[in-house]
LOMARKE-714769 format. One record per residue (C-alpha): residue number from 1; x, z, y. Coordinates in steps of 0.2 Angstrom, whole numbers, plus 5000, padded with zeros to 4 digits. Each point is the difference from the previous one (the first is absolute). Layout:
N
{NUM, {X, Z, Y}} ...
END
This chain:
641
{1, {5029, 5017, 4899}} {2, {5019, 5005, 5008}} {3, {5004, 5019, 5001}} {4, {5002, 5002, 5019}} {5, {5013, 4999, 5010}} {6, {5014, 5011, 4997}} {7, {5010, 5007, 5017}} {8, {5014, 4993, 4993}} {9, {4994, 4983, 4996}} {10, {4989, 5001, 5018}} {11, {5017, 5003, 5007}} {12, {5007, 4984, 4992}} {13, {4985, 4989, 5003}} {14, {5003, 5007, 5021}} {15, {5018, 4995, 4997}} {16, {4997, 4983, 4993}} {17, {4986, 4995, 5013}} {18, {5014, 5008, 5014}} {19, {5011, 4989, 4993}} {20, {4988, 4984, 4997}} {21, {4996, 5002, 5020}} {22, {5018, 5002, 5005}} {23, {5005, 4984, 4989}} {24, {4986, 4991, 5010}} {25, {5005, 5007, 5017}} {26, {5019, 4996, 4996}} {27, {4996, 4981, 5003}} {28, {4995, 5004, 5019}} {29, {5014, 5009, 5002}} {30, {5014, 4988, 4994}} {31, {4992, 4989, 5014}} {32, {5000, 5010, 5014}} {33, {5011, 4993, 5014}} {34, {5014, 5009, 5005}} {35, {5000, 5001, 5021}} {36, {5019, 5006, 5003}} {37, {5004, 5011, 5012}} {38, {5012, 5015, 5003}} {39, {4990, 5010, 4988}} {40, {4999, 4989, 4984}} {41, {5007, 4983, 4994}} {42, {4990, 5002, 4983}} {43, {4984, 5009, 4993}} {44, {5006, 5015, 4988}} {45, {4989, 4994, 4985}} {46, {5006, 4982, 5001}} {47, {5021, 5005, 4996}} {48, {5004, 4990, 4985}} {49, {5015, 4995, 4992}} {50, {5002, 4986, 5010}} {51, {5003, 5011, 5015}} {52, {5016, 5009, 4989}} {53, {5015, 4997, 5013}} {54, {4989, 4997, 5015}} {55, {4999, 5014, 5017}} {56, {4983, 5002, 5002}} {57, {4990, 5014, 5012}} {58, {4985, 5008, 4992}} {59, {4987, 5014, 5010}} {60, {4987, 5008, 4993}} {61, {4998, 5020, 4994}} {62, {5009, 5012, 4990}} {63, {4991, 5000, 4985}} {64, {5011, 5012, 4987}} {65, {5017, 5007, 5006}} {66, {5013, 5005, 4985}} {67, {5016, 5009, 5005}} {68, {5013, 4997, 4986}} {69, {5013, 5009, 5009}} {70, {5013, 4987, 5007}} {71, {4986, 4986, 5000}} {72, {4982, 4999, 5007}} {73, {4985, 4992, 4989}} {74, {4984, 4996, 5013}} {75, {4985, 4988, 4994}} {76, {4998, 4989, 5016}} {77, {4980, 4996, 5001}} {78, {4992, 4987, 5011}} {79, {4984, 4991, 4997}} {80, {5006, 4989, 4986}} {81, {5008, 5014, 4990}} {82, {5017, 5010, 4996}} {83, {5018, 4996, 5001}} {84, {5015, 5012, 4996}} {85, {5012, 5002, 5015}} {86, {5018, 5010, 4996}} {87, {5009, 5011, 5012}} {88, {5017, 4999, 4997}} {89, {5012, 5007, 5010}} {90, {5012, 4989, 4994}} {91, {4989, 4985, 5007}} {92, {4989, 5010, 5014}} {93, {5013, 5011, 5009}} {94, {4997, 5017, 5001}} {95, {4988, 5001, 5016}} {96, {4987, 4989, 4990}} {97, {5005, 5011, 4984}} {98, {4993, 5014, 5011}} {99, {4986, 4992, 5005}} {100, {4995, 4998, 4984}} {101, {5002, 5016, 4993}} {102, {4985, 5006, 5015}} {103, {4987, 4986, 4993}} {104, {4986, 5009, 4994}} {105, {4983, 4988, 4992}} {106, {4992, 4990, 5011}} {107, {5013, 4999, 5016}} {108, {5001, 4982, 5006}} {109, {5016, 4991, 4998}} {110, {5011, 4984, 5002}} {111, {5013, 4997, 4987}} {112, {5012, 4985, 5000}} {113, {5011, 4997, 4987}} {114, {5005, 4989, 4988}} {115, {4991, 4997, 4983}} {116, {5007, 5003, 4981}} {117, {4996, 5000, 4984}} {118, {4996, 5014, 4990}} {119, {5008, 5005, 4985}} {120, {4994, 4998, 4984}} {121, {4996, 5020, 4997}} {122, {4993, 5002, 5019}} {123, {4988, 4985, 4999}} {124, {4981, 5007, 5002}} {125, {4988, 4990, 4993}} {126, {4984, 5009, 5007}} {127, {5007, 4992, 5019}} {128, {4998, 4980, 5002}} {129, {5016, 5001, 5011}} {130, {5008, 5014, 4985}} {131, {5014, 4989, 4994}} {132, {5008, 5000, 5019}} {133, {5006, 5011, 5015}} {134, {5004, 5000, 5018}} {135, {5016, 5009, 5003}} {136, {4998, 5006, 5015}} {137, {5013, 4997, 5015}} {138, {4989, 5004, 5016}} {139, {4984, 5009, 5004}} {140, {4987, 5003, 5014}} {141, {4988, 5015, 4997}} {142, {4987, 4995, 5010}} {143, {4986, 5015, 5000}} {144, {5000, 5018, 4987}} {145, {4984, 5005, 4994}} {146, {4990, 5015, 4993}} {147, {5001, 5004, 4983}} {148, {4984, 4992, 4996}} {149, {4986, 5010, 4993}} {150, {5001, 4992, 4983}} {151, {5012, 4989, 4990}} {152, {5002, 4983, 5006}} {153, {5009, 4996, 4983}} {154, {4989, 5004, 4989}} {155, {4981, 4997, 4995}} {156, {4993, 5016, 4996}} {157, {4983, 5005, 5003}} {158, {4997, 5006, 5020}} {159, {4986, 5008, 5008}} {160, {4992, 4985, 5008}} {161, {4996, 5009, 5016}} {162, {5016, 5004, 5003}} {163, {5006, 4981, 4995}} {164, {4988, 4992, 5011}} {165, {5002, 5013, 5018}} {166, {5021, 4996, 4991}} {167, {4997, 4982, 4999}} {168, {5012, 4993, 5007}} {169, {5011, 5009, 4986}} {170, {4989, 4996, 4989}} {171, {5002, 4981, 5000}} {172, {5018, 5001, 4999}} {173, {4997, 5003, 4981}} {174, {5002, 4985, 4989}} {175, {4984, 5001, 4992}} {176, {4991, 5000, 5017}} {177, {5012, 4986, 5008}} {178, {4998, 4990, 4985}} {179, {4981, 5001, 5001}} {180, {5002, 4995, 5019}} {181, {5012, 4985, 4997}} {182, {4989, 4997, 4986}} {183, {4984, 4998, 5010}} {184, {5009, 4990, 5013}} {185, {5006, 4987, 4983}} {186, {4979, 4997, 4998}} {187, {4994, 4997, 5016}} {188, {5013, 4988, 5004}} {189, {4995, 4989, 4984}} {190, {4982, 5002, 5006}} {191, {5005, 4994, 5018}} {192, {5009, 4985, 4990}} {193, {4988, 4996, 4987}} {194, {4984, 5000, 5017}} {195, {5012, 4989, 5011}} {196, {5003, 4989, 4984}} {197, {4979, 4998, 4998}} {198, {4999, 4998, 5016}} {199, {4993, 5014, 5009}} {200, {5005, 5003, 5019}} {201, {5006, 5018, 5002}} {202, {4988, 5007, 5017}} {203, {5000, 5015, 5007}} {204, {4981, 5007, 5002}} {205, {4995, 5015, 5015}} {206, {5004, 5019, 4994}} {207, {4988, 5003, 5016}} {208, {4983, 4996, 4995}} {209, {4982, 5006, 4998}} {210, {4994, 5010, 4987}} {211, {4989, 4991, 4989}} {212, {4993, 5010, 4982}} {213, {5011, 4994, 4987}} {214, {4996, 5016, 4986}} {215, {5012, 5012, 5007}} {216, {5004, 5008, 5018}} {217, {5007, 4993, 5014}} {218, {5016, 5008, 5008}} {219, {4994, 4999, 5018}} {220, {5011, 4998, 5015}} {221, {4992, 5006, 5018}} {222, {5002, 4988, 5014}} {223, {5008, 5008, 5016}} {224, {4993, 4982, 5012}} {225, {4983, 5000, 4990}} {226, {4996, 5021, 5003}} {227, {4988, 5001, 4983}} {228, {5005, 4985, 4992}} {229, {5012, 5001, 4983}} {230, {5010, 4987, 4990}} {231, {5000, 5000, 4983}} {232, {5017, 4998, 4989}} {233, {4993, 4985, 4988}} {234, {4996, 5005, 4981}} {235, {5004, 4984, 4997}} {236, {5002, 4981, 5010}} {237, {4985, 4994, 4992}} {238, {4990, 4992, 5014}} {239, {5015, 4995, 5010}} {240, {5006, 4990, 4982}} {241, {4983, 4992, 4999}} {242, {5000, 4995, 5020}} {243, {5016, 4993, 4993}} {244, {4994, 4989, 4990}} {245, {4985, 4995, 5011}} {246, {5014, 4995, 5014}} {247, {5005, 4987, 4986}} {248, {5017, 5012, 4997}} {249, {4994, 4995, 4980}} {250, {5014, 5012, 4991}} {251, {5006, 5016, 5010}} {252, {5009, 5015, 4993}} {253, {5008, 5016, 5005}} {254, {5009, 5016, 4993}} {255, {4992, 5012, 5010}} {256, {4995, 5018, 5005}} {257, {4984, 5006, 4997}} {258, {4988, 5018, 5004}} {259, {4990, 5009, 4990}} {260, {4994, 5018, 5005}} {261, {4993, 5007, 4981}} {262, {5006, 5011, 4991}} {263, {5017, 4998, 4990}} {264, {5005, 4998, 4982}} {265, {5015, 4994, 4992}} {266, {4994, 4981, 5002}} {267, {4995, 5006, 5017}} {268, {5007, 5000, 5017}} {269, {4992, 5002, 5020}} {270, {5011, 4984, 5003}} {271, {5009, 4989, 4988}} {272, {5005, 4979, 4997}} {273, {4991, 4988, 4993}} {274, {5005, 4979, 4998}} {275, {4984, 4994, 5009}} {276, {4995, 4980, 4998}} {277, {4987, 4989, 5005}} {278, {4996, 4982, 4993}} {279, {4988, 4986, 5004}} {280, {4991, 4986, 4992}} {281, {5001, 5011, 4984}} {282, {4989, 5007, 4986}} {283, {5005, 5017, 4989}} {284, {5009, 4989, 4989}} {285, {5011, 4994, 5013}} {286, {5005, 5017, 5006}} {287, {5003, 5007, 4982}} {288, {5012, 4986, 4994}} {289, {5008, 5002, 5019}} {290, {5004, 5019, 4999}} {291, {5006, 4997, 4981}} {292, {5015, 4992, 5004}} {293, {5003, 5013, 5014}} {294, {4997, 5015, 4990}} {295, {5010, 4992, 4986}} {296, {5015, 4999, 5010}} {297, {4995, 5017, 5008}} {298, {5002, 5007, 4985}} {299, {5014, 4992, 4993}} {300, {5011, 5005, 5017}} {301, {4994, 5018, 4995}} {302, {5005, 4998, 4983}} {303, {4983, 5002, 4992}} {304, {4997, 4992, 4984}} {305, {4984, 4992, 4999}} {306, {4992, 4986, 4989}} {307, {5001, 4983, 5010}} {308, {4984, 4995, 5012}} {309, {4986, 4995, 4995}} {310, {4994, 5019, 4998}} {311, {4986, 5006, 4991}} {312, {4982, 5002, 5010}} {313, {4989, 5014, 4997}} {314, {4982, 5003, 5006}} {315, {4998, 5014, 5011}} {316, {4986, 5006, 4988}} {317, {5009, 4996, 4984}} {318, {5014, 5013, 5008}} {319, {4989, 5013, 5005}} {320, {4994, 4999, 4982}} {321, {5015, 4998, 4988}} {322, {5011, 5011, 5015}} {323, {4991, 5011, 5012}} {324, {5005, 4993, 5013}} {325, {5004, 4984, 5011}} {326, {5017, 5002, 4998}} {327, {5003, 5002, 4982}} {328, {5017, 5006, 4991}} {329, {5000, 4989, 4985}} {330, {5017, 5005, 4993}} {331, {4991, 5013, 4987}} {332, {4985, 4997, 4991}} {333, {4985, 5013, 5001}} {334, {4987, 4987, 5003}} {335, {4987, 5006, 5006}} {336, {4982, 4996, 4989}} {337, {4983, 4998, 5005}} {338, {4989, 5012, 4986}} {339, {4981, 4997, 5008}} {340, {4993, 4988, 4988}} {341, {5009, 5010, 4985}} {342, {4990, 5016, 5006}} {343, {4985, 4991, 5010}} {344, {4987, 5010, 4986}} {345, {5009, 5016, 4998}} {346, {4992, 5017, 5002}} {347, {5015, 5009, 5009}} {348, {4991, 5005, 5016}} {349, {5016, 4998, 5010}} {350, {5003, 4981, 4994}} {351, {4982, 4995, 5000}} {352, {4996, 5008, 5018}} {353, {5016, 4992, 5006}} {354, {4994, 4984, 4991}} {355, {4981, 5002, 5006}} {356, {5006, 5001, 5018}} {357, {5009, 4986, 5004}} {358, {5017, 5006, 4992}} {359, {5013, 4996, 4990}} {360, {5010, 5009, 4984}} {361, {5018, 4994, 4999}} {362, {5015, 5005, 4991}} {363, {5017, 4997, 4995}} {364, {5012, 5003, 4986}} {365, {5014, 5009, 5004}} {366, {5010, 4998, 4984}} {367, {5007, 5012, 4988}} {368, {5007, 5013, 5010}} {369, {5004, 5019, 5001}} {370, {4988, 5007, 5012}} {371, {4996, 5018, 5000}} {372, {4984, 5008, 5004}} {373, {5009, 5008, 5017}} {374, {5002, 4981, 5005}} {375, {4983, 4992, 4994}} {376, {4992, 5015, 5015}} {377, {5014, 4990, 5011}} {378, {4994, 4986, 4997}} {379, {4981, 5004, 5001}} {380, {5002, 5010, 5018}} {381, {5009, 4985, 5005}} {382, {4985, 4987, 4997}} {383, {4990, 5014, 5007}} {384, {5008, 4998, 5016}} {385, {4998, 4981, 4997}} {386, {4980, 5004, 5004}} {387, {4996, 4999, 4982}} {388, {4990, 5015, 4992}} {389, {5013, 5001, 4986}} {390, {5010, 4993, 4987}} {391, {4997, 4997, 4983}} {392, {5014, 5000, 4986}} {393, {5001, 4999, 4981}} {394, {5014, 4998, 4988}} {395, {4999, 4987, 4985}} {396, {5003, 5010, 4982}} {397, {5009, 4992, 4987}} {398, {4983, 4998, 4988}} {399, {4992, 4991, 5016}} {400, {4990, 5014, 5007}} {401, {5001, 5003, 5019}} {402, {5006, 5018, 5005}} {403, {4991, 5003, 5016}} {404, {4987, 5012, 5010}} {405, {4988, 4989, 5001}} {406, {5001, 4990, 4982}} {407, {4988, 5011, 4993}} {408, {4987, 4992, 5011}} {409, {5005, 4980, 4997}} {410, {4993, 4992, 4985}} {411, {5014, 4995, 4986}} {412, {4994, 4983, 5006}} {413, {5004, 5000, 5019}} {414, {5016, 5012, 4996}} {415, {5007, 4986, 4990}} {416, {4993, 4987, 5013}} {417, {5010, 5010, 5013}} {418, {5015, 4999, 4988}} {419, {4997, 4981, 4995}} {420, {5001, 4996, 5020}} {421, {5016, 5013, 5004}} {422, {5008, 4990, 4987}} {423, {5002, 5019, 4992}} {424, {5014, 5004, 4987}} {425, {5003, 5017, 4990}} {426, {5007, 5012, 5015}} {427, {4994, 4990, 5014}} {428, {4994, 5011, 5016}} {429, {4984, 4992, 5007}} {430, {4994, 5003, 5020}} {431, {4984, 4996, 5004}} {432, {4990, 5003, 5017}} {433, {4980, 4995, 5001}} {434, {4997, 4998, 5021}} {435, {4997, 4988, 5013}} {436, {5012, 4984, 4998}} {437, {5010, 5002, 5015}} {438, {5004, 5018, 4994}} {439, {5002, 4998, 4982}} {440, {5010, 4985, 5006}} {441, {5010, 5010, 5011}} {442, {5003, 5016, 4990}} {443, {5006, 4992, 4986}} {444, {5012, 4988, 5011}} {445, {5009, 5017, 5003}} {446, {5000, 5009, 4984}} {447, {5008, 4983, 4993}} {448, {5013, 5003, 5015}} {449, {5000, 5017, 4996}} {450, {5006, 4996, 4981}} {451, {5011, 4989, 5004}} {452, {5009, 5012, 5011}} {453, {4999, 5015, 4988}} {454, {5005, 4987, 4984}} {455, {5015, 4989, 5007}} {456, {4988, 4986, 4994}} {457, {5003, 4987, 5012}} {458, {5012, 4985, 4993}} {459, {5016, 4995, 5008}} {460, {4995, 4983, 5008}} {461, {4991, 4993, 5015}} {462, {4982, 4995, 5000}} {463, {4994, 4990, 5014}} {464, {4981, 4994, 5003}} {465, {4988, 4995, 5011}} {466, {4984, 5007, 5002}} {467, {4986, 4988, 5007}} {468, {4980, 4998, 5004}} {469, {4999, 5018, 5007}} {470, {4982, 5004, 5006}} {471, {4998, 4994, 5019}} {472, {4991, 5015, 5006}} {473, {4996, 5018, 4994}} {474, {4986, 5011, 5004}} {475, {5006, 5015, 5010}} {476, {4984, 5015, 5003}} {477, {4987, 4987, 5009}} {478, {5013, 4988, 5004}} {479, {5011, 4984, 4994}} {480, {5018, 5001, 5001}} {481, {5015, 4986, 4998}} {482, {5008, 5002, 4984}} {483, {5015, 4991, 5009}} {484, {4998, 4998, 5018}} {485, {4983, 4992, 5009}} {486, {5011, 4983, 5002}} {487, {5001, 4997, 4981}} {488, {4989, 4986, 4995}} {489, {4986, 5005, 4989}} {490, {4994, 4989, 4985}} {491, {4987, 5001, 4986}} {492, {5002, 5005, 4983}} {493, {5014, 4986, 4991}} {494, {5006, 4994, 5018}} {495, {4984, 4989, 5006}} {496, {4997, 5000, 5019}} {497, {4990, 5014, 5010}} {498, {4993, 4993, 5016}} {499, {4998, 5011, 5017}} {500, {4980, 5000, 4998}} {501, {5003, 5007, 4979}} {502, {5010, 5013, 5010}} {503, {4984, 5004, 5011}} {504, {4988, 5001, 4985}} {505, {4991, 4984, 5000}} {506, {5011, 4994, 4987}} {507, {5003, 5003, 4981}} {508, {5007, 5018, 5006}} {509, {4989, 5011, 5008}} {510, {5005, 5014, 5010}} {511, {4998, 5014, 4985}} {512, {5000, 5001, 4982}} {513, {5011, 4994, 4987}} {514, {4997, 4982, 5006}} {515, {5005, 5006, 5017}} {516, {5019, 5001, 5008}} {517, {5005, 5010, 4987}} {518, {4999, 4987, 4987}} {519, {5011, 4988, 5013}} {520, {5019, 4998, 4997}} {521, {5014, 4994, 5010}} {522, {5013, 4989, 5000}} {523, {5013, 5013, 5000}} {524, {5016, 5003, 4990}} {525, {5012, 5014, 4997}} {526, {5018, 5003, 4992}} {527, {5002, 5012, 4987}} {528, {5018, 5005, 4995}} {529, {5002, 5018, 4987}} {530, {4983, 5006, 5005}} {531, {5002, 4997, 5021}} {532, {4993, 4991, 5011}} {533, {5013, 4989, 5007}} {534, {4992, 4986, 5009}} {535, {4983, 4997, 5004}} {536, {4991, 4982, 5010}} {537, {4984, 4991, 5000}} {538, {4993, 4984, 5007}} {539, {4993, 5002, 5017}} {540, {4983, 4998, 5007}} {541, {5003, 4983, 5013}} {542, {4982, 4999, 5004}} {543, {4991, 5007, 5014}} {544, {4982, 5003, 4994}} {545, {5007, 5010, 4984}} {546, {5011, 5009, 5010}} {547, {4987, 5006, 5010}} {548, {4989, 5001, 4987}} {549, {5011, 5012, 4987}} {550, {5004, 5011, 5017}} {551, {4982, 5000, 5002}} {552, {4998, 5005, 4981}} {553, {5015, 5015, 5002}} {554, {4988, 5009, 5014}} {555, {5005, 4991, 5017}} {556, {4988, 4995, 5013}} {557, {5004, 4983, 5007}} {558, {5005, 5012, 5017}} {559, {5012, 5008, 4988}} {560, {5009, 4987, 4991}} {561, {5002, 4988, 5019}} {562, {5007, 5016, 5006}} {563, {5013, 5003, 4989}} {564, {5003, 4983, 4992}} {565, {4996, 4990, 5012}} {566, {5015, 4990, 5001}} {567, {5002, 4996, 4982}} {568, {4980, 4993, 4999}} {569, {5005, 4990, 5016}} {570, {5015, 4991, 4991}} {571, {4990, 4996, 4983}} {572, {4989, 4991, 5013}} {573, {5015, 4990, 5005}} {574, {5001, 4994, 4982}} {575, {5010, 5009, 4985}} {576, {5008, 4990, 4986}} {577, {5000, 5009, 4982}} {578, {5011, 5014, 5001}} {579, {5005, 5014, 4988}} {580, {5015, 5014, 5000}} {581, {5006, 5013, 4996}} {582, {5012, 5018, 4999}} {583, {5014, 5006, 4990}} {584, {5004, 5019, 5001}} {585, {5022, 4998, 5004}} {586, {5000, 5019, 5000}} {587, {4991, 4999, 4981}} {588, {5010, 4987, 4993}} {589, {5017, 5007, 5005}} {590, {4994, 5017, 4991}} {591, {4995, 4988, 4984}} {592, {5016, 4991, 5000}} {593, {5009, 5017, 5004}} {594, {4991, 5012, 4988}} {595, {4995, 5012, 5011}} {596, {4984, 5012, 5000}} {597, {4997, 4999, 5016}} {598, {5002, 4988, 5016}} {599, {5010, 5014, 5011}} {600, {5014, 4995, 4988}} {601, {5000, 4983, 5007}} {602, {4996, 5002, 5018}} {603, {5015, 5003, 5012}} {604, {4990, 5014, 5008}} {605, {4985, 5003, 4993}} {606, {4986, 5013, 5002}} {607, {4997, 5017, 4988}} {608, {4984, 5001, 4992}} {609, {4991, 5006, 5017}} {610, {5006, 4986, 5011}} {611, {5012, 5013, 5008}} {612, {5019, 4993, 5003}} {613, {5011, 5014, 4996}} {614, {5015, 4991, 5009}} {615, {4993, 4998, 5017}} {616, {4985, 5013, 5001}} {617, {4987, 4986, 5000}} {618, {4987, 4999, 5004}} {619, {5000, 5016, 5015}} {620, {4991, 5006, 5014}} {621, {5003, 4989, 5019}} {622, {5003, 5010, 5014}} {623, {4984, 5001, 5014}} {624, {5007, 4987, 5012}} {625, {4998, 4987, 4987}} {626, {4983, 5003, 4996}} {627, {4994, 4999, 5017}} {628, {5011, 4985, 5001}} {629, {4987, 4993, 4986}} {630, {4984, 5010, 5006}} {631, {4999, 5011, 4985}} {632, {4999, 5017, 4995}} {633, {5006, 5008, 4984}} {634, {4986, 5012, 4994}} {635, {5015, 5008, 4988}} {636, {5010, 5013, 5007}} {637, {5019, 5001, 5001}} {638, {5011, 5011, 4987}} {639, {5005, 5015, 5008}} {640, {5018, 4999, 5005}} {641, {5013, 5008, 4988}} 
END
């Protein structure tokens, strides 16, 4: 296993993938057309020595300032990087001398002058333009600013309030620019890998009606309608499928989307997402598609993955080896399945679990160093999980299993527990005995939770796909859409489910394990490092299973006319085949960037509690406008001052 991470080599790794990402970024740059004007003849980052003996006029920002007494050092910045620019007065004058010697960082300036090599000794490898300089005969200054509230020069770590109510500073910085620019780099390769498959790019309504999609609506009141609201679209999805009904047959968009649930670091209220649409096509079709798109996705984002095709994992092979439906496969820590192993014990906790319907699990967590002051960590973190409580052992070198509970295990299931963990000398075995979606899910985090602690992820990429997830799932006394209610539905190993199978009068009835739980669907998702990146299914282009899985999810016919009216009434008008599909921009610029978390690649994102530091959103409307709307806020105003 790899020692972790040292700050000094995490610094390194920050600096190399800083520097990966600014290689990457450099090639947008260099291509950047110069529109000339009175401000600028070139960009600052683009001086090379082809330029030395050419006049040239550059504008941008004071980056650095450095007074050497008779000459003036300033670090030009622009969006494409840094140029040196000389004060001389023996080229400048002394009135541009003296305006000089008042620049402070981040004023904004035009220089014009005339480009020259560097000498030898004064040539700065760390700058792309380092090995020239602009001598500088002429100079606008064309606004002073504050002294920003932190270094624009430098990197260090920053309260992230204060950067995002500062963030226009804030992107100044070249990590934060680069991750912009870098962003920018993948979606123009997705836009040009979709026009090249020959999707039509078409914009969809941001003004719609709410529909239940899994997460709140963000709701906007109607002032011409007085009790009537909008809603801001969690996602085009029946507006792509009408699409495809009004014979559109590819249709894609880079689009905004709305979400109002509570934020994480892969979360926010609104983000982006490459939206498509296809016709006449299975799963296979749409896989194979959005292979070659991701591919070049990926490559323009500097991600290096293993070539399509990529693997395929069942969703319940996932939840099983994994945790979860998204699993992180760049460490071991396989998850096992111990019931048959201990299906005659005599533990009471195993065998009650076992008796009742559960399951007992476990994993191997390798030889490591884990102190008693952890293991409690780690048990009060699968406590949380919803399982009653952890149980852990250590491997000895004769064999035996140090543990508090080995005294009630035969030597027989002790060593069929070791024989299934794969168990070596020193191993640390995990094991939780509960429900299957529980154990499945507490032992999914705890494997996170090691990996984490123990540096043990490898350096690479692992991309997947995880297929044949369950269709519907039981929610109290109802049936929820895994997905959403427009994914098709199939049976077990992908045979055809009818609308009157749907109804009950079928192979699957309404309940029991033969009933819509045991369906699948026809649905697929992109798994990069453990996230979610993309996920599509093959539509539903029938009207009687529409209606009947509408009918199966709790709607009266009343209901489902009322607020799907329109889409029922275009199946009628005959639907080809069609399946799609969404990739998270705001996830796979973080992936490419290697960033924690999405605010880091959003231009102006939200904090963790949807607030927007920079502009006060969201805050209270004054009266008029809610009489304007025929509303009343039940929430008082803040007292003034």
């Amino acid at each position: 296993m790899p020692a972790p991470e040292s700050s000094a080599s995490a610094e390194s790794s920050a600096r190399s993938t800083d520097e990966r990402i600014a290689e990457l970024v450099r090639d947008s740059v260099a291509r950047a057309p110069v529109h000339e004007n009175r401000f600028r003849s070139q960009w600052a980052g683009n001086v090379g020595r082809a330029a030395v003996g050419v006049e040239l006029r550059v504008a941008g920002w004071v980056h650095r300032r450095r007074d050497h007494g008779g000459l003036i050092f300033v670090d030009l910045r622009d969006r494409t990087g840094l140029l040196q620019v000389v004060f001389d007065p023996a080229d400048c004058g002394p009135e541009v001398f003296a305006a000089a010697e008042r620049l402070r960082p981040e004023h904004v300036i035009s220089v014009a002058g005339e480009i020259s090599a560097r000498e030898d000794e004064h040539v700065n490898p760390k700058m792309r333009t380092g090995d020239v300089e602009l001598r500088v005969a002429a100079i606008d200054v064309l606004a002073e600013a504050e002294t920003p509230p932190f270094p624009v020069d430098e990197d260090g770590d920053v309260d992230e309030l204060l950067r995002l109510k500062r963030r226009v500073i804030d992107l100044r910085r070249e990590r934060n620019r680069d991750a912009l620019l870098l962003r920018s780099r993948i979606v123009r390769e997705i836009r040009a890998a979709m026009e090249e498959e020959g999707f039509l790019d078409i914009e969809t309504p941001y003004l719609t009606r709410s529909t239940p999609e899994g997460a709140r609506d963000f709701l906007v009141p109607s002032r011409l309608q007085p009790g009537g609201f909008y809603a801001l679209p969690q996602s085009p999805q029946l507006f792509k499928q009408l699409f495809m009904i009004a014979g559109i047959e590819r249709y894609y968009q880079v689009v905004r989307c709305f979400r109002d649930e509570d934020l994480r670091a892969d979360r926010q209220p609104e983000f982006t997402q490459l939206d498509a649409e296809m016709s006449f096509v299975d799963e296979e079709d749409v896989i194979a598609t959005f292979e070659r798109v991701m591919a070049r996705a990926f490559a323009a984002g500097g991600l290096e993955v293993e070539p399509p095709a990529w693997e395929r994992l069942s969703y319940d092979e996932s939840l099983l080896r994994y945790g979860n439906d998204r699993p992180d496969r760049r460490f071991g820590l396989e998850i096992q399945e111990l019931s048959d192993a201990l299906r005659d014990t005599e533990f009471k906790v195993f065998a009650g679990t076992l008796a009742g319907g559960g399951v007992v699990r476990g994993l191997n967590a390798g030889a490591l160093t884990v102190p008693r002051k952890q293991l409690d960590e780690l048990t009060e973190i699968a406590k949380k999980g919803g399982a009653g409580g952890l149980v852990w052992g250590f491997v000895e070198e004769d064999g035996s299993w140090r543990s508090p509970i080995a005294k009630f295990l035969t030597p027989e299931e002790i060593d069929a527990i070791k024989a299934t963990l794969s168990a070596s000398p020193g191993d640390l075995l995990l094991i939780v005995a509960d429900q299957a979606p529980t154990a499945a899910s507490v032992l999914g985090t705890l494997r996170l939770e090691l990996a984490d602690r123990f540096d043990l992820r490898e350096d690479r990429n692992d991309v997947l796909w995880v297929v044949d997830f369950p269709a519907f799932e039981r929610n109290d006394q109802r049936w929820d859409a895994l997905h959403h209610p427009f994914t098709q539905p199939c049976a077990p190993g992908g045979g055809d489910v009818t609308a009157d199978d749907l109804r009950g009068s079928g192979t699957y009835g309404p309940d029991g394990a033969e009933g819509p739980g045991a369906l699948r669907s026809r649905a697929y998702d992109l798994v990069v490092n453990g996230w979610e990146v993309g996920g599509g299914s093959v539509r539903i282009s029938r009207t009687d299973q529409q209606e009947a899985v509408l009918e199966l999810l709790g709607f009266t016919p009343e209901e489902a006319h009322e607020q799907f009216g329109f889409l029922l009434d275009a199946l009628k008008a005959g639907a080809p085949p069609h399946g799609g599909i969404a990739f998270g921009v705001d996830r796979l610029a973080a992936l490419c960037a290697a960033r924690d978390s999405l605010r880091d690649v959003i231009a102006f994102p939200k904090t963790a509690s949807g607030g927007d530091p920079l502009t006060g959103a969201p805050a209270p409307v004054d009266a008029a406008q809610l009489r304007d709307l025929a509303l009343r806020s039940t929430v008082e105003p803040p007292a003034a001052g």
